[in-house]
KOLTORMAR-604225 format. One record per residue (C-alpha): residue number from 1; z, x, y; residue in one letter. Coordinates in pm, 1 decimal, always signed. Layout:
N
[pt NUM, [Z, X, Y], 'a']
...
This chain:
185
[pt 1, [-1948.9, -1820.7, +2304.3], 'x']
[pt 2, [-2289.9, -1988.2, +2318.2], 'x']
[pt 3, [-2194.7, -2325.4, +2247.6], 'x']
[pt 4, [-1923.6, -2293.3, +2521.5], 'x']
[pt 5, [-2182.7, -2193.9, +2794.7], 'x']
[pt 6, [-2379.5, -2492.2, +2652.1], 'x']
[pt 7, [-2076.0, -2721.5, +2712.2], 'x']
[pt 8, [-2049.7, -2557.8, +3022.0], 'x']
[pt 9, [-2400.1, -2607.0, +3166.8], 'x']
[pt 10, [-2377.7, -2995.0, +3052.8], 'x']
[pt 11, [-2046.5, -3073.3, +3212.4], 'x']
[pt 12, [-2199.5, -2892.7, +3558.5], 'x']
[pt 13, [-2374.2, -3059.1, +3858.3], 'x']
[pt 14, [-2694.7, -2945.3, +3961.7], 'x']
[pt 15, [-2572.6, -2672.3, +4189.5], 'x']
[pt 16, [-2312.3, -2570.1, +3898.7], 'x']
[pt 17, [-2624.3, -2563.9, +3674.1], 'x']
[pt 18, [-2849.2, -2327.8, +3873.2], 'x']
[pt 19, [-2551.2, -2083.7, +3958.0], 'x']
[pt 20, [-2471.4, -2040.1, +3581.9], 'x']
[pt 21, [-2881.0, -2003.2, +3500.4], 'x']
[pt 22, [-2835.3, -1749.4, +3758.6], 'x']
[pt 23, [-2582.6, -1568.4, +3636.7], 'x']
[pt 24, [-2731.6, -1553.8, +3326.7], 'x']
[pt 25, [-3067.9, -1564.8, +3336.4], 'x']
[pt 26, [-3152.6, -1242.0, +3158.3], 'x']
[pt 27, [-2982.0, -1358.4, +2846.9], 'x']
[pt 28, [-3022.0, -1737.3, +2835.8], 'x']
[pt 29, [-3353.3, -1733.3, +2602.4], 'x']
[pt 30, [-3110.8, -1566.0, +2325.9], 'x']
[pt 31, [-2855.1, -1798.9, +2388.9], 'x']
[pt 32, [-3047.9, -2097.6, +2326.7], 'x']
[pt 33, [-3218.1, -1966.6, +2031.9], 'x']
[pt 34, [-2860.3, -1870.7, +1902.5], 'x']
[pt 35, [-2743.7, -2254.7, +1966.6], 'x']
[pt 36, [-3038.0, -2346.3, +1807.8], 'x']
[pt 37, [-2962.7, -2116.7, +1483.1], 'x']
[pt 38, [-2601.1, -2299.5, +1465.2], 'x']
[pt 39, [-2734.0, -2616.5, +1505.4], 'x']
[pt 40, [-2965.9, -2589.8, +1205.8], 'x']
[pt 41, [-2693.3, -2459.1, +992.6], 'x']
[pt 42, [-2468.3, -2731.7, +1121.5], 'x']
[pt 43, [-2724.4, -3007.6, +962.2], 'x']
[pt 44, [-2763.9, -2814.2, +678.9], 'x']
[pt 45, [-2421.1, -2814.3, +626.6], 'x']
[pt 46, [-2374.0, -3158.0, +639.1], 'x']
[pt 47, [-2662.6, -3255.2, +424.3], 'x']
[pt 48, [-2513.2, -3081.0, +174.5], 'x']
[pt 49, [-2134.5, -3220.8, +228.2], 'x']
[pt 50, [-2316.2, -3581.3, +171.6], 'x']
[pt 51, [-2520.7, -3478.7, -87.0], 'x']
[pt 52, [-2223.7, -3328.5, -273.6], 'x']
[pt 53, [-2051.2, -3675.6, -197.2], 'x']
[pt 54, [-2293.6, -3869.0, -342.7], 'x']
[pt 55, [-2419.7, -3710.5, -665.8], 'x']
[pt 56, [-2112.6, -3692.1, -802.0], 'x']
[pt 57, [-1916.2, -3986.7, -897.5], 'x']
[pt 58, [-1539.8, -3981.0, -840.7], 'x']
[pt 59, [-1353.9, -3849.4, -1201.6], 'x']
[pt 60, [-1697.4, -3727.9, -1328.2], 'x']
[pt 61, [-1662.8, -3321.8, -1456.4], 'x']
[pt 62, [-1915.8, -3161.3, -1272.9], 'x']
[pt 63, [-2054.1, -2975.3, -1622.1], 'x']
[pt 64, [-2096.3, -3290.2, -1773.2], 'x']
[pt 65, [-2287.3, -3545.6, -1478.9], 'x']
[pt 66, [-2616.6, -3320.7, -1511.5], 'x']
[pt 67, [-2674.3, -3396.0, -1152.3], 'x']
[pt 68, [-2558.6, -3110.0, -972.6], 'x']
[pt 69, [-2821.4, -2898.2, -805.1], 'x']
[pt 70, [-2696.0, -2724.9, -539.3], 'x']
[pt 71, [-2962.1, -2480.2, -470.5], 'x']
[pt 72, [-3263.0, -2707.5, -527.3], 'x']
[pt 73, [-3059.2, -2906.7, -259.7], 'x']
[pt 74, [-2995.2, -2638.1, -32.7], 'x']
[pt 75, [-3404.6, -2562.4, -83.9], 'x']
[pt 76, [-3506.4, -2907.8, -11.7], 'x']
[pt 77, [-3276.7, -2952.9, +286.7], 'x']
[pt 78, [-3432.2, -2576.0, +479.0], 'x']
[pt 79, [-3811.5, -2682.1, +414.0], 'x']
[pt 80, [-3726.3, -3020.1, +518.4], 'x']
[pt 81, [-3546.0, -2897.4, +860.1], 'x']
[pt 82, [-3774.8, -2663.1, +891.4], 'x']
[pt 83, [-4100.4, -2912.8, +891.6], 'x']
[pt 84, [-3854.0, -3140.4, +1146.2], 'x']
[pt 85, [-3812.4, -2805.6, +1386.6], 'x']
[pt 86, [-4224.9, -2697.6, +1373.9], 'x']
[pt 87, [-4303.6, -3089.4, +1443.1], 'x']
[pt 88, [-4041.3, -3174.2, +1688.6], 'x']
[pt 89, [-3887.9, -3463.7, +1490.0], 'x']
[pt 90, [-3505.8, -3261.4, +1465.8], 'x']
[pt 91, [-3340.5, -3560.9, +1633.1], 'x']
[pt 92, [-3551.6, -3822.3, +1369.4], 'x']
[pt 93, [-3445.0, -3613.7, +1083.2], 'x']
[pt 94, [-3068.0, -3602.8, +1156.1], 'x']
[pt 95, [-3081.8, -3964.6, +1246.1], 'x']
[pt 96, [-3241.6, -4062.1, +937.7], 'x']
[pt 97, [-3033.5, -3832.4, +720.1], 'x']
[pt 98, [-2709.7, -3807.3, +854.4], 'x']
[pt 99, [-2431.2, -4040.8, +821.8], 'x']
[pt 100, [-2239.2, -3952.4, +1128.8], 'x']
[pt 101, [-2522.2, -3767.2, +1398.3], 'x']
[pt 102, [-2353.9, -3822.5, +1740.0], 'x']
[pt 103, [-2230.1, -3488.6, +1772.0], 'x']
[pt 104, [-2538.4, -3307.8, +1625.9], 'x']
[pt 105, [-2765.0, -3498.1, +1854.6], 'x']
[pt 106, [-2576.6, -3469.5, +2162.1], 'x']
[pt 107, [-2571.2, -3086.2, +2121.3], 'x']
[pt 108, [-2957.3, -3111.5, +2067.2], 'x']
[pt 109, [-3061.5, -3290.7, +2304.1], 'x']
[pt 110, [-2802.5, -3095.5, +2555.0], 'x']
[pt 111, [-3011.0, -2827.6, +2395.9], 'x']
[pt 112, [-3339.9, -2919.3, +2495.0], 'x']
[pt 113, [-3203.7, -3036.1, +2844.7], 'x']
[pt 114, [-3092.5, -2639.0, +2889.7], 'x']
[pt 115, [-3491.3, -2559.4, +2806.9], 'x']
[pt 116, [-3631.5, -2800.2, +3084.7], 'x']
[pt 117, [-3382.3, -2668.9, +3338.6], 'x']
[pt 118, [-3439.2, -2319.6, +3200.3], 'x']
[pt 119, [-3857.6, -2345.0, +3189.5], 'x']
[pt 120, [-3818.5, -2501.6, +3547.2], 'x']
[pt 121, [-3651.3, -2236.4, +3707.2], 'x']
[pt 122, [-3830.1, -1956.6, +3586.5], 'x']
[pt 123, [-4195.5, -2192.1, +3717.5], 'x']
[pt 124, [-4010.7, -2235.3, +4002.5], 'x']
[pt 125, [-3895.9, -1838.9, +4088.9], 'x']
[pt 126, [-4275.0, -1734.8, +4005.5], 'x']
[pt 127, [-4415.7, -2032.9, +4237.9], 'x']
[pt 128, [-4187.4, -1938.9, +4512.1], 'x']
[pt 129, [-4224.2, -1564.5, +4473.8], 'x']
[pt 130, [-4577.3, -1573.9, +4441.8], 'x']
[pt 131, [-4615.1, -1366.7, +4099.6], 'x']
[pt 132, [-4395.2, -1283.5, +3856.8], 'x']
[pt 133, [-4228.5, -1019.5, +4021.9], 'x']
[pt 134, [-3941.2, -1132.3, +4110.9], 'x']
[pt 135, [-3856.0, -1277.2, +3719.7], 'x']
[pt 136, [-3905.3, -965.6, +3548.9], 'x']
[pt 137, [-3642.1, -842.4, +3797.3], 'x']
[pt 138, [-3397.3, -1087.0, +3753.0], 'x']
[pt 139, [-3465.6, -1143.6, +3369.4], 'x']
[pt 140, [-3606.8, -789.5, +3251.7], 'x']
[pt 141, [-3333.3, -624.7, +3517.1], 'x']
[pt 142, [-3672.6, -418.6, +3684.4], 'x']
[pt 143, [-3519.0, -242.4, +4007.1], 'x']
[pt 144, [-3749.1, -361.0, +4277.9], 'x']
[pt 145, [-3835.5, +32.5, +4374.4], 'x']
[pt 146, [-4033.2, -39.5, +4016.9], 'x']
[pt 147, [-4229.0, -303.4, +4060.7], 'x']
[pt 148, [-4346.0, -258.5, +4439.8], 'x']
[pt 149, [-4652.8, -15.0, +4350.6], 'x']
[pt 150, [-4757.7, -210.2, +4050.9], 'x']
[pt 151, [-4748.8, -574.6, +4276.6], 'x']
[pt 152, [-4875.3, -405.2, +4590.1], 'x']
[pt 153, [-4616.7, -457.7, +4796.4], 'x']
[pt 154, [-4389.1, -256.4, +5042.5], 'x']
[pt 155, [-4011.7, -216.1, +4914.5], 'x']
[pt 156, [-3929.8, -394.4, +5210.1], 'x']
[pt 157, [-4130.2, -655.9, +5192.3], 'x']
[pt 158, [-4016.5, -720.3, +4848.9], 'x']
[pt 159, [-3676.9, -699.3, +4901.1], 'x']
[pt 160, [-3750.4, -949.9, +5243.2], 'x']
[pt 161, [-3926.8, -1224.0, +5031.6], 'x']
[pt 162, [-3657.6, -1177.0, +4717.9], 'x']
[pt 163, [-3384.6, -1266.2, +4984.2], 'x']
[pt 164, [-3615.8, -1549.3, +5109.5], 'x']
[pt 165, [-3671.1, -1693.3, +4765.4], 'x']
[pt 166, [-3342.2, -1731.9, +4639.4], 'x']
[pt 167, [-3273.6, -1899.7, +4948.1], 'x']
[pt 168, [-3510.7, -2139.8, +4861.3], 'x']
[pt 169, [-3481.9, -2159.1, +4526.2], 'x']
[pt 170, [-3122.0, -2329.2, +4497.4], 'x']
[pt 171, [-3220.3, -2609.1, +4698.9], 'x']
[pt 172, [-3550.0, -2663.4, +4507.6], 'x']
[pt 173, [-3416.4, -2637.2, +4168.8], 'x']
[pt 174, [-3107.8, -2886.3, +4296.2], 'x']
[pt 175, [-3336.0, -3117.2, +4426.1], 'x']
[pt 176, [-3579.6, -3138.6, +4110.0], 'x']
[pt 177, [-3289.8, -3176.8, +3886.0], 'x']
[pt 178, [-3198.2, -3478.1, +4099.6], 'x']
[pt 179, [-3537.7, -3672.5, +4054.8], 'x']
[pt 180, [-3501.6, -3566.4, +3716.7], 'x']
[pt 181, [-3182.8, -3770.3, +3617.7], 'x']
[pt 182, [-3333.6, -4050.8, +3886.2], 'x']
[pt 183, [-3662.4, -4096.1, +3615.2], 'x']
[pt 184, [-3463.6, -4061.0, +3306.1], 'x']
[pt 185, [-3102.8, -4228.1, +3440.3], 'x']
């Protein structure tokens, strides 16, 4: 399910993006860390595919090469990964140590595309809304008759400037995604 909204958000347009951040804003920070849990065991599975390939060679009995160390590999291959996640160098490591890694980095860096958009719209709703507000009632699902005595606003007023920001925000978001793929494309 995660994966698919991933494919999803890639294949979109900027205005397809924002509408399906929309939609799910409130659950998109689990999604991505979900993607990002199958991702790692993705690369971990394939590490040890290629390791298995290559320790072994063909017609040798397993019980009799010696070589076979499948949870020392497993052991090396998690602090490994897990040294490439906490320094940022996940797309170095698969390209170093992965035969094939044009799926695995096209996923990650779709990946880390979703967290740009996602960190972007959620600057851009407290920027526009002036506070934080109006994110903790689209992500945290606050009813605005909540939050209007703790922000110091009027229920009408809150509900006025909510309308007025999502008007806005569409258009902003659309347009910074543009000038995005402008500097990178």
């Amino acid at each position: 399910m995660k994966r698919k909204f991933l494919n999803q958000y890639t294949a979109a347009d900027a205005s397809g993006r924002f509408d399906l951040l929309m939609r799910h804003i409130g659950t998109i920070d689990v999604a991505i860390d979900v993607v990002r849990c199958l991702i790692k065991r993705d690369i971990k599975a394939e590490l040890m595919k290629q390791r298995r390939e290559q320790s072994i060679p063909l017609g040798t009995k397993v019980q009799e090469s010696g070589k076979q160390d499948p949870t020392g590999d497993a052991a090396v291959i998690n602090v490994e990964l897990e040294e490439a996640v906490k320094t940022g160098t996940v797309r170095r490591y698969v390209q170093e140590n992965i035969d094939h890694p044009e799926a695995i980095i096209k996923e990650i860096d779709d990946l880390v595309q979703l967290q740009i958009d996602f960190d972007l719209l959620m600057e851009l709703i407290d920027v526009l809304a002036g506070g934080d507000w109006l994110r903790r009632h689209l992500t945290e699902h606050h009813q605005l008759k909540e939050l209007y005595d703790k922000y110091d606003m009027t229920y009408e007023s809150m509900k006025d400037r909510k309308a007025i920001v999502l008007k806005t925000l569409k258009s902003e978001f659309v347009s910074s995604l543009g000038e995005t793929k402008e500097e990178n494309g």
